[in-house]
N, CA, C and O of each residue as an XYZ file, in Angstrom:
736
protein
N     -10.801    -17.065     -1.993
C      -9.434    -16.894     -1.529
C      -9.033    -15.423     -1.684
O      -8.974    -14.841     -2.768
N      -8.791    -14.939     -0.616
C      -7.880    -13.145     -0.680
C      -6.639    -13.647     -1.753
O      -6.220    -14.712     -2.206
N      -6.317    -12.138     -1.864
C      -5.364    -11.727     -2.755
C      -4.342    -10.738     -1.902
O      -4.698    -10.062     -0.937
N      -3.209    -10.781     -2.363
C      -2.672     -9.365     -1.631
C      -2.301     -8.428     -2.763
O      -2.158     -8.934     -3.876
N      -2.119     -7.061     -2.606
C      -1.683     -6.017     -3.709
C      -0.252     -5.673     -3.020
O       0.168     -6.066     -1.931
N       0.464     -4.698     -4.115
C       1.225     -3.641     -3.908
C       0.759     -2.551     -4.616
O       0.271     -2.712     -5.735
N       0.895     -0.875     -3.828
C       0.634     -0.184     -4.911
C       1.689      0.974     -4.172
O       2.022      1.081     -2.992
N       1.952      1.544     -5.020
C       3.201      2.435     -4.742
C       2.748      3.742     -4.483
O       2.058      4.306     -5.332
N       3.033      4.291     -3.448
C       3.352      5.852     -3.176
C       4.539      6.497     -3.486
O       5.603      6.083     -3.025
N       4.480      7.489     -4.233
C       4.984      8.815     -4.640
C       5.991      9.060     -2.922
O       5.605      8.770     -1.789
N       7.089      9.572     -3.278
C       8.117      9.635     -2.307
C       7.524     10.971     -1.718
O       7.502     11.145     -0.500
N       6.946     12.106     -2.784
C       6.810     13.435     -2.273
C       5.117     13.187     -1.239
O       4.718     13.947     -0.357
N       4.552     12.147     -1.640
C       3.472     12.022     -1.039
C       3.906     11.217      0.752
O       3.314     11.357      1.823
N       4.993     10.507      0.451
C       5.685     10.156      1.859
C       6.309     10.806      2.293
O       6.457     10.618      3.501
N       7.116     12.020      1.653
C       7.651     13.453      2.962
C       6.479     13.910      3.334
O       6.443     14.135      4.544
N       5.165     14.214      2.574
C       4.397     15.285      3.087
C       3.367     14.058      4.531
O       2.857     14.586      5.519
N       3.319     13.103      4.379
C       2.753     12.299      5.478
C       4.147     12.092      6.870
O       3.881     12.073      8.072
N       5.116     12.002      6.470
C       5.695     11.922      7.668
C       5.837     13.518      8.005
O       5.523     13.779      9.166
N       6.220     14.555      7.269
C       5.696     15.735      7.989
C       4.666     16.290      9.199
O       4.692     16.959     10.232
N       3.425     15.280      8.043
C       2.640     15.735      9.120
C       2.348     14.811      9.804
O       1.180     14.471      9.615
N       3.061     14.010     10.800
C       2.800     13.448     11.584
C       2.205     12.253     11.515
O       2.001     11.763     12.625
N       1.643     11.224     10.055
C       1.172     10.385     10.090
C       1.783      8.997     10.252
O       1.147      7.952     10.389
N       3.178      9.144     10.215
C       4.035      7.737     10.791
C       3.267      7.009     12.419
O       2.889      7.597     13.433
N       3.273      5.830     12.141
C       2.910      5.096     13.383
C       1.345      5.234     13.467
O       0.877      4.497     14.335
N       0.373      6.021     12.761
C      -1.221      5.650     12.524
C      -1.406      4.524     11.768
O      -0.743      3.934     10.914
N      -2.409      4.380     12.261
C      -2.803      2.731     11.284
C      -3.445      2.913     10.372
O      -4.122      3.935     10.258
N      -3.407      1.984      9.490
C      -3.803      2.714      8.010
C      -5.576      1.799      8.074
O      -5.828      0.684      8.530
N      -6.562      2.867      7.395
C      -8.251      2.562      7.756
C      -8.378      2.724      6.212
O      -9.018      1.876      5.591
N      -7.874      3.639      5.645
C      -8.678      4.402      4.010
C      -7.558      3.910      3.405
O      -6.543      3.508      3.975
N      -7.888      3.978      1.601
C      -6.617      4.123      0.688
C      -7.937      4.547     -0.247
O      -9.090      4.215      0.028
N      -7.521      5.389     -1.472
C      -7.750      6.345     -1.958
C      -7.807      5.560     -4.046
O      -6.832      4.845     -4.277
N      -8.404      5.657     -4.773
C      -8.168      4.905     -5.892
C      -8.850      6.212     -6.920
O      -9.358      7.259     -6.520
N      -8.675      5.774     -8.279
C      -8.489      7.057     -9.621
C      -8.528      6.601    -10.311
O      -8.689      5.415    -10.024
N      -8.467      6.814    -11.530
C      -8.397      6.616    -13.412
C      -6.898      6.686    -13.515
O      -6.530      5.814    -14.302
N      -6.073      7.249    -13.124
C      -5.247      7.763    -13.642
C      -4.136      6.787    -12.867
O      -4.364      6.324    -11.750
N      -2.775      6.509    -13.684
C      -1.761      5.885    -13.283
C      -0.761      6.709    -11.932
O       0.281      6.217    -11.499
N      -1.304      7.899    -11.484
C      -0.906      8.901    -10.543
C      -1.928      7.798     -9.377
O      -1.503      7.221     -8.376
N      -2.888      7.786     -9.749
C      -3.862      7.366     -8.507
C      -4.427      6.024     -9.230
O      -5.590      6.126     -9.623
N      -3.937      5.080     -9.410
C      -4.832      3.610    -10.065
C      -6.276      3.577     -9.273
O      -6.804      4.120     -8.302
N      -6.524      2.809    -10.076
C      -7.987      1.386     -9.546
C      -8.046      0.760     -8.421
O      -7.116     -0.046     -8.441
N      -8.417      0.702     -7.786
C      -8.474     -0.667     -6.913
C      -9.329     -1.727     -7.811
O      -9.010     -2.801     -8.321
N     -10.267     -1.156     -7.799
C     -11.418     -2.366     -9.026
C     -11.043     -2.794    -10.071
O     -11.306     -3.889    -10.570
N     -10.059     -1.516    -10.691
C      -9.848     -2.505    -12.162
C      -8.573     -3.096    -12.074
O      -8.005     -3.742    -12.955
N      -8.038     -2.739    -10.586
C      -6.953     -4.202    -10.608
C      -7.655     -5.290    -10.024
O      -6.681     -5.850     -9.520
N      -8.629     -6.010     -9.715
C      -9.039     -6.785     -9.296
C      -9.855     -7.023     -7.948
O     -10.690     -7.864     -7.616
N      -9.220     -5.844     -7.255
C      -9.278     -5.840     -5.622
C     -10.334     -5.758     -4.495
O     -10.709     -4.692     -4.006
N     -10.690     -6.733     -4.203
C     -12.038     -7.446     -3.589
C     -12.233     -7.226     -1.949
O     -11.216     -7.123     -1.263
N     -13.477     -7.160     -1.361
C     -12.835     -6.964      0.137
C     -12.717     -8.666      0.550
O     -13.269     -9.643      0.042
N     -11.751     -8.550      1.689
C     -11.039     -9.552      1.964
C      -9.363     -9.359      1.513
O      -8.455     -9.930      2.117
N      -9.174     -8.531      0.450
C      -7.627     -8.827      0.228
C      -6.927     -7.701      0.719
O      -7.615     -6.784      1.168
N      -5.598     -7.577      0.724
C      -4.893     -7.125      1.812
C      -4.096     -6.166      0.295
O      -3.934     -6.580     -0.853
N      -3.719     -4.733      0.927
C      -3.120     -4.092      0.315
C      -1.609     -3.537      1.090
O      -1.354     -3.456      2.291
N      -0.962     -3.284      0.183
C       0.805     -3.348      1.010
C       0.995     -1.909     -0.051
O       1.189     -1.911     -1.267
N       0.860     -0.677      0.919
C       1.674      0.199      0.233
C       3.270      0.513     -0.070
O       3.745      1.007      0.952
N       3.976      0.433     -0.810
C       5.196      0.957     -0.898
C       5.879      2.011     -1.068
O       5.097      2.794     -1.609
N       7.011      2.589     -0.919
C       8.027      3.391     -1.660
C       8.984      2.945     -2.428
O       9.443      1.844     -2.125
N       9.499      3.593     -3.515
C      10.902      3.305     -3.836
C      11.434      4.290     -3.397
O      10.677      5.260     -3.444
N      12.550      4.531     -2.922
C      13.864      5.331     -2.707
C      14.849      4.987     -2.351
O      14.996      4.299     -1.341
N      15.631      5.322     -2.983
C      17.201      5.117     -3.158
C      17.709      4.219     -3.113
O      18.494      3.963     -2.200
N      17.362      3.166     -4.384
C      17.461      1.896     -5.009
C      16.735      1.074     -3.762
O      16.885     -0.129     -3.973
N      16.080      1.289     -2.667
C      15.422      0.640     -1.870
C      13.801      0.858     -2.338
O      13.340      1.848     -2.905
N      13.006     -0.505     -1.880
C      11.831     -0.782     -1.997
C      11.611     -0.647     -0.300
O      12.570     -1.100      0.326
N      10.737     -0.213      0.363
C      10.078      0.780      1.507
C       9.094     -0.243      1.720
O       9.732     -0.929      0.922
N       8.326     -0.846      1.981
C       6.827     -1.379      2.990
C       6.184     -0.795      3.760
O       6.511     -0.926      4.940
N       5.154     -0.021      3.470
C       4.577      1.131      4.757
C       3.873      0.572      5.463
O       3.717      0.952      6.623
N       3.205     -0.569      4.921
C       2.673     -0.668      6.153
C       1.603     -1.867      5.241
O       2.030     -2.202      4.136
N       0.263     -2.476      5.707
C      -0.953     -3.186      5.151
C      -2.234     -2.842      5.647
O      -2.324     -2.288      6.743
N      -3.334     -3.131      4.903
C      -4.443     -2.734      5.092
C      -5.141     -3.328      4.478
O      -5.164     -3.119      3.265
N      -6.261     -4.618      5.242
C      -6.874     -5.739      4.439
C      -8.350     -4.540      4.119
O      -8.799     -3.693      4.891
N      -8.822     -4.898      2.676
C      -9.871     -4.124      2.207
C     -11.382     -4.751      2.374
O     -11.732     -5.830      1.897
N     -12.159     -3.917      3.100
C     -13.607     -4.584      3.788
C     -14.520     -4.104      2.763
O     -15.553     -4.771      2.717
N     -14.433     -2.893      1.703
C     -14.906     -2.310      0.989
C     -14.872     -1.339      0.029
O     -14.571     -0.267      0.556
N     -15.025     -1.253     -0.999
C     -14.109     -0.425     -2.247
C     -15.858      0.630     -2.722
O     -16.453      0.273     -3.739
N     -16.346      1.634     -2.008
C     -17.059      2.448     -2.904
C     -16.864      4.053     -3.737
O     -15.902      4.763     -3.442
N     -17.658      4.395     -4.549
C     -17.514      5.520     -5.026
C     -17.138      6.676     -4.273
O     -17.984      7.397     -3.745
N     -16.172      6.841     -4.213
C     -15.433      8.507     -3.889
C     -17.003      9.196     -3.612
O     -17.468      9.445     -2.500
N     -17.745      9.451     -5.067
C     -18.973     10.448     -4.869
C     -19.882     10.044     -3.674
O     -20.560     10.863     -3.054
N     -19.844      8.804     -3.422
C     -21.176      8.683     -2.665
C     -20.565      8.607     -0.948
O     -21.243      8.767      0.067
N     -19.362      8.366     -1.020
C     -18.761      8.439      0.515
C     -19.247      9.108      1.644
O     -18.945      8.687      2.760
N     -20.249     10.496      1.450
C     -20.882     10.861      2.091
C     -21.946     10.709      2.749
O     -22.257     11.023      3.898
N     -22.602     10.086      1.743
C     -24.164      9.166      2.499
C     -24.019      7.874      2.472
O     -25.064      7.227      2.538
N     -22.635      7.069      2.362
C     -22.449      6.140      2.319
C     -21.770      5.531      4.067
O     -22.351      4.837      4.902
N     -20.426      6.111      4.107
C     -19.942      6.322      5.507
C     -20.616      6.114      6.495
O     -21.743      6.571      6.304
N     -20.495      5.551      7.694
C     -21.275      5.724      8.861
C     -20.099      7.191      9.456
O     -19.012      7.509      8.975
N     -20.687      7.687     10.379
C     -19.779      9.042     11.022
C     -18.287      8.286     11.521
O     -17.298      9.019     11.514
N     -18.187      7.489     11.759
C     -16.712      7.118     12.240
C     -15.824      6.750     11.090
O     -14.601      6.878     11.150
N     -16.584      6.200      9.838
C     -15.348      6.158      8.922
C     -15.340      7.498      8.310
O     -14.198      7.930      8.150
N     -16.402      8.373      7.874
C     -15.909      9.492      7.200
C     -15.188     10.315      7.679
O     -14.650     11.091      6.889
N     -14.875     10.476      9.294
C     -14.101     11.064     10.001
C     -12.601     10.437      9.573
O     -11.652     11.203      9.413
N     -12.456      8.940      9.394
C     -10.953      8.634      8.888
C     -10.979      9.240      7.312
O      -9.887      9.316      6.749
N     -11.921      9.581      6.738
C     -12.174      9.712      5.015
C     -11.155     11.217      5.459
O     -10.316     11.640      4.665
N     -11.323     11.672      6.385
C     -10.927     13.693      6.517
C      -9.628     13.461      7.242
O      -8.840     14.402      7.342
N      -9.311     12.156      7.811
C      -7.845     12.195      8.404
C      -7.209     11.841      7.652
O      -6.033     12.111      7.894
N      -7.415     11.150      6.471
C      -6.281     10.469      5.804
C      -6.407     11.186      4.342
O      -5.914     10.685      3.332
N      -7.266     12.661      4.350
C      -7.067     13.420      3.321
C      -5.782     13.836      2.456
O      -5.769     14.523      1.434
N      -4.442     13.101      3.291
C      -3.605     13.560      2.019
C      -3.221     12.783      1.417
O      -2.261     13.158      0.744
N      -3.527     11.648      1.268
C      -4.057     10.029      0.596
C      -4.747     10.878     -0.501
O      -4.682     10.138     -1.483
N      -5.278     11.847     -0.827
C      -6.367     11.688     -1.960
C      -5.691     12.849     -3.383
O      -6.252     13.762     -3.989
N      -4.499     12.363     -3.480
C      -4.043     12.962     -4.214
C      -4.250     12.515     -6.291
O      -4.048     11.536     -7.009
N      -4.685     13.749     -6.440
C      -5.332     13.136     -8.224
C      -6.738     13.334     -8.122
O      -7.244     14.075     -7.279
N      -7.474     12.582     -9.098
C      -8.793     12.536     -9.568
C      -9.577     11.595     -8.847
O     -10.001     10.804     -9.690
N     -10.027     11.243     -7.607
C     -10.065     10.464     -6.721
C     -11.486      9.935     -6.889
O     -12.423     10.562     -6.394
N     -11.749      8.405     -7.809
C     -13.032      8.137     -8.075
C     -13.844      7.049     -7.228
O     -15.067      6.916     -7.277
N     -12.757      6.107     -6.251
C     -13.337      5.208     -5.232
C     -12.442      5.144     -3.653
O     -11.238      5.379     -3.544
N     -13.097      4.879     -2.854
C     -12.789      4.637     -1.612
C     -12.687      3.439     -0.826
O     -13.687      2.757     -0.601
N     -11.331      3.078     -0.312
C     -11.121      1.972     -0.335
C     -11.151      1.472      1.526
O     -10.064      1.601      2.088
N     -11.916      1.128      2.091
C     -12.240      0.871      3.669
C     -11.679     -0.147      3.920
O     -11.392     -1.023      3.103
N     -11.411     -0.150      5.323
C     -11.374     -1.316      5.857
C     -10.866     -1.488      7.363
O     -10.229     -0.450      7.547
N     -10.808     -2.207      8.487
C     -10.478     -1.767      9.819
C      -8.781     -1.782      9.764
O      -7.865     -2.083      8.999
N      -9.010     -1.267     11.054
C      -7.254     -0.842     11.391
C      -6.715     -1.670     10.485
O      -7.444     -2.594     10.125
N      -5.217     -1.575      9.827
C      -4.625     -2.249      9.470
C      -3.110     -2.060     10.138
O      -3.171     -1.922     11.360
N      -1.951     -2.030      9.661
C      -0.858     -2.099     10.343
C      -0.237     -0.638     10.279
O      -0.141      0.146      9.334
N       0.168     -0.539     11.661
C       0.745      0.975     11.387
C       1.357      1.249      9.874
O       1.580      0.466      8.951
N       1.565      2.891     10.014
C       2.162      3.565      8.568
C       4.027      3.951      9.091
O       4.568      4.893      9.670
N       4.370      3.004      8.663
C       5.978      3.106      9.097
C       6.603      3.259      7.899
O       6.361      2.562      6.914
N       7.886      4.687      7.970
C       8.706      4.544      6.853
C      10.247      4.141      6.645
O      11.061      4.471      5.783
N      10.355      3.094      8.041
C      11.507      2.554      7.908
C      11.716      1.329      7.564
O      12.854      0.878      7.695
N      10.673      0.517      7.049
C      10.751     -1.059      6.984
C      11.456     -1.360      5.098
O      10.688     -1.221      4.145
N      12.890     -1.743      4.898
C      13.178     -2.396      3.768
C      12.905     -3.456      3.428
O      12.986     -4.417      4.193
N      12.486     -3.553      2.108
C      12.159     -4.341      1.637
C      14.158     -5.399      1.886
O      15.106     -4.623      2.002
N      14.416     -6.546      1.920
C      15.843     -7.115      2.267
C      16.074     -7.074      0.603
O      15.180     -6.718     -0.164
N      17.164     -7.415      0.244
C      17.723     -7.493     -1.245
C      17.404     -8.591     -1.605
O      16.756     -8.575     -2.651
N      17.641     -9.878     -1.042
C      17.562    -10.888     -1.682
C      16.083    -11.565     -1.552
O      15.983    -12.773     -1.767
N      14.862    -10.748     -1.181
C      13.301    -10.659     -1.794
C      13.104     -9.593     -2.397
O      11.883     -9.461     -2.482
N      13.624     -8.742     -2.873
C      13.389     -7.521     -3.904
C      13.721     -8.386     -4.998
O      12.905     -8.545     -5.905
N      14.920     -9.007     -5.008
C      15.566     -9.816     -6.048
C      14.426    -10.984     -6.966
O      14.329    -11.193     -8.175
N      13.612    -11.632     -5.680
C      12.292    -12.620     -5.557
C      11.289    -12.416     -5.692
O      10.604    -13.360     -6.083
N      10.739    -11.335     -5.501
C       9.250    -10.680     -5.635
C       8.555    -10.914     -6.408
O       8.571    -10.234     -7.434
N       7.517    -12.122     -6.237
C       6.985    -11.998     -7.648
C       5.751    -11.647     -7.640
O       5.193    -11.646     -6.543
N       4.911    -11.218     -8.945
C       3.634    -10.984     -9.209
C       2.904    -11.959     -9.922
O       3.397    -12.917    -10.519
N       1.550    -11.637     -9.823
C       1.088    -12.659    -10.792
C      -0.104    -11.937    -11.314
O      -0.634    -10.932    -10.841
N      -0.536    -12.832    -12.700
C      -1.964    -12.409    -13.256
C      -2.315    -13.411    -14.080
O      -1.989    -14.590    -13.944
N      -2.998    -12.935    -14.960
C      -3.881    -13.287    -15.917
C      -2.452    -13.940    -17.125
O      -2.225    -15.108    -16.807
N      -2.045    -13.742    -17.654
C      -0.454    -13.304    -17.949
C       0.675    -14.516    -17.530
O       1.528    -14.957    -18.301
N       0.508    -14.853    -16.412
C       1.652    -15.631    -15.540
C       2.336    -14.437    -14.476
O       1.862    -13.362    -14.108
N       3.621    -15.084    -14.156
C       4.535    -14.751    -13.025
C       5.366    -13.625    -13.710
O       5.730    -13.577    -14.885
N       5.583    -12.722    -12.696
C       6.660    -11.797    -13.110
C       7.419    -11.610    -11.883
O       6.911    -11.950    -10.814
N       8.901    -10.966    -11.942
C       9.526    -10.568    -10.784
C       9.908     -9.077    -11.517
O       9.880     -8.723    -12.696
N      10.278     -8.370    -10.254
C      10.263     -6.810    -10.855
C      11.236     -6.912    -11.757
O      11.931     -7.920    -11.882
N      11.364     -5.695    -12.558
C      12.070     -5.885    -13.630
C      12.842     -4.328    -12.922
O      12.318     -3.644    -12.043
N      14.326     -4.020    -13.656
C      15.106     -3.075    -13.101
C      15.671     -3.632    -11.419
O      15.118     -2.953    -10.554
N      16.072     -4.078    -11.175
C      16.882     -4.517    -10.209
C      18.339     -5.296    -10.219
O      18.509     -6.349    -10.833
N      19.077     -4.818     -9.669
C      20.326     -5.025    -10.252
C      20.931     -5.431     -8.566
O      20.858     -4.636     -7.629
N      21.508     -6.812     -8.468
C      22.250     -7.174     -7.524
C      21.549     -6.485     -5.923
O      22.098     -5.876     -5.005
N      20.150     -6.913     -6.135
C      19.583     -6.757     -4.849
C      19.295     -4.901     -4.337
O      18.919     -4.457     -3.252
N      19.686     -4.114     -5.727
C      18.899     -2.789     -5.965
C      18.091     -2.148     -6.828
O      18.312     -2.351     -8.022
N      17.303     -1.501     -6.564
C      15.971     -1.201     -7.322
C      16.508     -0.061     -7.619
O      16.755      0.808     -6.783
N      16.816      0.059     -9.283
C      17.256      0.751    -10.373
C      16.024      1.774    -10.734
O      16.183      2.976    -10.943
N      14.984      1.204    -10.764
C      14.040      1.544    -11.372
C      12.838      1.309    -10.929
O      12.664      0.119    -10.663
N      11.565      2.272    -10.672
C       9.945      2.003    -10.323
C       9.498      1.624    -11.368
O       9.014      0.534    -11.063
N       9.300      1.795    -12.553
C       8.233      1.351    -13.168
C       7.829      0.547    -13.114
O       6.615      0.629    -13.302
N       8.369     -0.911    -12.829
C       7.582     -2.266    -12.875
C       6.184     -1.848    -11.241
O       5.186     -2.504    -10.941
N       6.485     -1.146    -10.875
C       5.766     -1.264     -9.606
C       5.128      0.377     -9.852
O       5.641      1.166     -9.059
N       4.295      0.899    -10.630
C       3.472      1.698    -10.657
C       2.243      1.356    -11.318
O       2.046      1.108    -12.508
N       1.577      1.380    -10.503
C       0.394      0.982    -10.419
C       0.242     -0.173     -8.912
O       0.910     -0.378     -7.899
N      -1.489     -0.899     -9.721
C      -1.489     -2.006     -8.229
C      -1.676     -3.123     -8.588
O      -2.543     -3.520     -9.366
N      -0.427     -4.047     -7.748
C      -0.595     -5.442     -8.614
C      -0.219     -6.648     -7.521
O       0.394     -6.809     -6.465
N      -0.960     -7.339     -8.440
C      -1.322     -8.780     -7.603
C       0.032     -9.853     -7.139
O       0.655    -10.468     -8.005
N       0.377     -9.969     -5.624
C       1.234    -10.671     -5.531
C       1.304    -12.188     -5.415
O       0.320    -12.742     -4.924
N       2.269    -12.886     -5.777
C       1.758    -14.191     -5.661
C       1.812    -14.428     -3.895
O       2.260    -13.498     -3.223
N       1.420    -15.484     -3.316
C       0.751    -15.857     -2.087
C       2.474    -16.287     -1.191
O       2.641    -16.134      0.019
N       3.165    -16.629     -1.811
C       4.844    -16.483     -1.291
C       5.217    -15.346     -1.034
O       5.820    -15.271      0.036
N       5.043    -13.888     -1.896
C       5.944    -12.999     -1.788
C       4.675    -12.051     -0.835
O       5.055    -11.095     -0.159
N       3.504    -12.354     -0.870
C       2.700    -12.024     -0.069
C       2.744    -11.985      1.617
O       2.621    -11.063      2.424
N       2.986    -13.479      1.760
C       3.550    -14.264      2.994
C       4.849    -13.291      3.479
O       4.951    -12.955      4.659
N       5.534    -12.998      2.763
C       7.007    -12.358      3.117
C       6.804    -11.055      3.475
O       7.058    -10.643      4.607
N       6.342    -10.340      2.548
C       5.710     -9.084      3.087
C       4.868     -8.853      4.172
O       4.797     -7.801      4.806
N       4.468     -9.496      4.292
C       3.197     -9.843      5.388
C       4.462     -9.557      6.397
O       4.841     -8.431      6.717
N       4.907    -10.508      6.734
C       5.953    -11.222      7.874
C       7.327     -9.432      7.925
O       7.824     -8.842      8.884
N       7.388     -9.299      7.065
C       8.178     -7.576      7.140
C       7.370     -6.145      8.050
O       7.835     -5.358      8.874
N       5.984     -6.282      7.442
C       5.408     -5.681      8.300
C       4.810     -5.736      9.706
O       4.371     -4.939     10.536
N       5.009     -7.104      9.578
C       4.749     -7.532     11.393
C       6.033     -7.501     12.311
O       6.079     -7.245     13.515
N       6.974     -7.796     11.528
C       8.267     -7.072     12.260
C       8.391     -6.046     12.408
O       8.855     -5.740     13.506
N       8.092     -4.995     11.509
C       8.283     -3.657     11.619
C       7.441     -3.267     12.110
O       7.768     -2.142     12.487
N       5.791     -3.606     12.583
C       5.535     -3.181     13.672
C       5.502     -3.096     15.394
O       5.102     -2.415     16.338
N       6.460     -4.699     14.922
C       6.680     -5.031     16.375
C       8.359     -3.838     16.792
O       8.739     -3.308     17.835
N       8.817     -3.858     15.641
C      10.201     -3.176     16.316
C       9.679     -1.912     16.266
O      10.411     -1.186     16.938
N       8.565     -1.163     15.690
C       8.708      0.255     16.642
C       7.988      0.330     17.821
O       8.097      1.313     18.555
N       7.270     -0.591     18.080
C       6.308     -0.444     19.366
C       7.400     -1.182     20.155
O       6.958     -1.512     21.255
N       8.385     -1.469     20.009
C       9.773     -1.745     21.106
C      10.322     -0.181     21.113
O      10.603      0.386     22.169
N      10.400      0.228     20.276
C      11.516      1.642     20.352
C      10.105      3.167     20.313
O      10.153      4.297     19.826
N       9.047      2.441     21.057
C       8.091      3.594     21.521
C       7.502      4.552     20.160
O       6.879      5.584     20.407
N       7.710      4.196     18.961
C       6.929      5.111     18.103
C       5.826      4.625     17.604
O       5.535      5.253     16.586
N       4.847      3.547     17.920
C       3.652      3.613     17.689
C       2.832      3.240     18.799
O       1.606      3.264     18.696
């Protein structure tokens, strides 16, 4: 059975991608580390087959950029003789993804455009839950359908298969409403 993730992007790492033009590309790579700047994919669990949901927080809003089901998680080092020529060519487009100590590479085909207008609604920010090893959690810092606070959501973590479903269903709207209003 897949899994789905969330893992959060850095707001300054989402000005410098809509700068340069990467809104409305579909997301192929995501980028993984040691470090809580750049997490795991592996040592959160993350298998190919499961689907990853990048986010933002800003301004008490939770952001959805977009999804990207994972076909393969290898070593950063070996990406070079690993790659066939068409993915390492996405490995050099989606170079500003590789921000930190960058120890694995996370593949997989097209996934859903990279949009930075899709909100998360209040009353599933409010719902969101996670799960693990542990049990259920819902984010913590949210106050009357606003996100006070990131920390519960730094790093990458496992959603339960409801709040998965919902997200899912946000980003298929949001890609259907910009390919109505011509930006992807």
């Amino acid at each position: 059975m897949s899994n789905s993730y969330t893992t959060l992007w850095t707001n300054d790492l989402c000005r410098e991608l809509g700068r340069s033009g990467y809104a409305g590309r579909r997301l192929t790579m995501l980028f993984g580390g040691p470090h809580q700047s750049l997490p795991s994919f592996r040592r959160a669990g993350v298998r190919p087959g499961d689907r990853i949901y990048p986010v933002r927080a800003l301004a008490t809003r939770l952001h959805v950029l977009g999804a990207m089901e994972v076909s393969r998680i290898i070593p950063y080092e070996d990406a070079g003789s690993v790659l066939h020529d068409d993915d390492y060519a996405k490995l050099l487009e989606w170079r500003p993804l590789k921000t930190g100590c960058v120890t694995e590479v996370v593949t997989g085909p097209p996934g859903s455009a990279l949009t930075f207008g899709t909100t998360v609604p209040p009353d599933l920010l409010e719902r969101l839950t996670y799960t693990s090893r542990r049990g259920e959690r819902t984010l913590k810092y949210v106050d009357e359908g606003r996100l006070i606070r990131s920390v519960s959501l730094q790093g990458i973590y496992r959603l339960t298969s409801a709040s998965a479903a919902e997200l899912h269903r946000l980003v298929l709207d949001g890609s259907v409403s910009a390919r109505r209003q011509g930006r992807s």
